[in-house]
Residue, then its C-alpha position, 0 to 999 in steps of 0.5 A: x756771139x755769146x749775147x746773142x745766145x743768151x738772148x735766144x734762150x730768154x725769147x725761146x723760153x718766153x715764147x715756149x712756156x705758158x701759164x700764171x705763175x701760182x702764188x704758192x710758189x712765188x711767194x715762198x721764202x728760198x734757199x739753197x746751192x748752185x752748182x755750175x760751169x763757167x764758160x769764160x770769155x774774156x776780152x783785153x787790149x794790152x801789150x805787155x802785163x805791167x812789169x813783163x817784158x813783150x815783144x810781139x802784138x796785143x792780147x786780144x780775146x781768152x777762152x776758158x772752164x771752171x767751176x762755179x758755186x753759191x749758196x743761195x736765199x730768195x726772199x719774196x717782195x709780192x707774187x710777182x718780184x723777189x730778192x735774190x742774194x749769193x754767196x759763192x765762187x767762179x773759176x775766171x781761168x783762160x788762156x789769153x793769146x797774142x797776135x802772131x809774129x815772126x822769129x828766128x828759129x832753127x830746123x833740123x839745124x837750118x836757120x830759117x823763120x817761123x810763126x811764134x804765139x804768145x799766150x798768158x794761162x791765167x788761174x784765177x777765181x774770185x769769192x762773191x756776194x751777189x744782190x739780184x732781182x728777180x722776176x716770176x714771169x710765167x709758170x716757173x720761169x724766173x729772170x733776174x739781174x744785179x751785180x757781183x762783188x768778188x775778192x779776187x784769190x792770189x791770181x797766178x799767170x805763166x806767159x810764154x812765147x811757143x815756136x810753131x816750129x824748131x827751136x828759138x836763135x838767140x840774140x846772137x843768132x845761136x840755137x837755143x835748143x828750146x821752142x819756148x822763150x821769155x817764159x814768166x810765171x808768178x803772182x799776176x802783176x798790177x792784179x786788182x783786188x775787187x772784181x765787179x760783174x753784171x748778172x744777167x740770168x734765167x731759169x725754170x723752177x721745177x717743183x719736186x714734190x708735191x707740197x712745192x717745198x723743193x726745186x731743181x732750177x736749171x739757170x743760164x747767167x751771163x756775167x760781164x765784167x764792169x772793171x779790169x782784173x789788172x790796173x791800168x790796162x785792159x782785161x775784162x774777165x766775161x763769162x757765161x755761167x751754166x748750172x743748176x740751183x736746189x732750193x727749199x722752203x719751209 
């Protein structure tokens, strides 16, 4: 769903603006900050994290916000391409939920059965180089795409298992008192070192003064994982990124 929005706007923004890109713009050296929101959508397909013990159904999709900034230089290679390299941090925070299942609990002191969910909080972020090219299309309409390399900083996880109701039976069938259980929290096990993402981005630069020596340039970039943020199982950590970059030119 989230590729599909992505798409929609590259088409509205094509099919909306029109024009030839002038080349005092396109041919300016830049540099500048990016400030932006991550909406993280990660995908996984594991049971247990390596090491931590489980006992209900895969983790499946993970939803999450955090922040996202890079400092920024693009260098023209004609009118029409340049390069475009970064320099910055993404939050990849989420929280990652189980299947469903079923355990004992007690209600009010009736033994009876509820629905448990279990769930993996993930705080992590990563510092980056990115390498894009980018494209004037039309006006200041400008697209680009590469990839990301990011060192991964001392990623933490609380995994928990939460009741819907009542308070969790032990294994001897005695009231816990408690409607969490086999709650772990530390240094995210079996974590890799190198996160490796694909960019794919559009945005609109705005001249804000009249020589065209400064810009606001609203940006979508949508960022999917090309490996897993723990070895040997997988949890991709895709996310769409909403911002807006100042640039300037001598």
């Amino acid at each position: 769903m989230k590729k599909n929005i992505f798409l929609s706007v590259i088409i509205f923004f094509t099919f909306l603006l029109s024009g030839k890109a002038s080349a005092q713009d396109t041919l300016q050296s830049k540099f500048g900050v990016f400030f932006g929101l991550a909406n993280n959508v990660h995908s996984a397909d594991f049971s247990a994290l390596p090491g931590i013990p489980a006992a209900l159904g895969s983790y499946g999709a993970g939803y999450g916000n955090g922040f996202a900034f890079s400092l920024l230089y693009n260098y023209p290679l004609n009118d029409l391409l340049f390069i475009d390299g970064r320099f910055g941090y993404i939050d990849h925070s989420v929280i990652l939920f189980a299947a469903n299942g079923q355990a004992n609990v007690f209600v009010n002191g009736t033994k009876t059965t509820a629905s448990v969910t279990r769930s993996i909080e993930l705080v992590a972020g990563s510092y980056g180089l990115e390498a894009r090219l980018g494209v004037h299309v039309i006006k200041g309409l400008i697209i680009s795409a590469g990839i990301r390399m990011g060192f991964l900083s001392s990623p933490k996880f609380i995994q928990k298992d939460s009741a819907s109701q009542g308070t969790f039976a032990d294994s001897n069938g005695i009231d816990t008192k408690r409607g969490m259980r086999n709650q772990y929290a530390g240094d995210l096990p079996g974590a890799t070192s190198i996160l490796f993402h694909g960019i794919l981005s559009i945005g609109y630069e705005f001249p804000i003064n009249r020589k065209h020596t400064t810009f606001i340039v609203p940006e979508i970039t949508y960022t999917p994982a090309l490996n897993d943020i723990v070895k040997g199982i997988t949890w991709k950590t895709d996310a769409v990124v909403y911002g807006i970059s100042l640039k300037f030119s001598f």
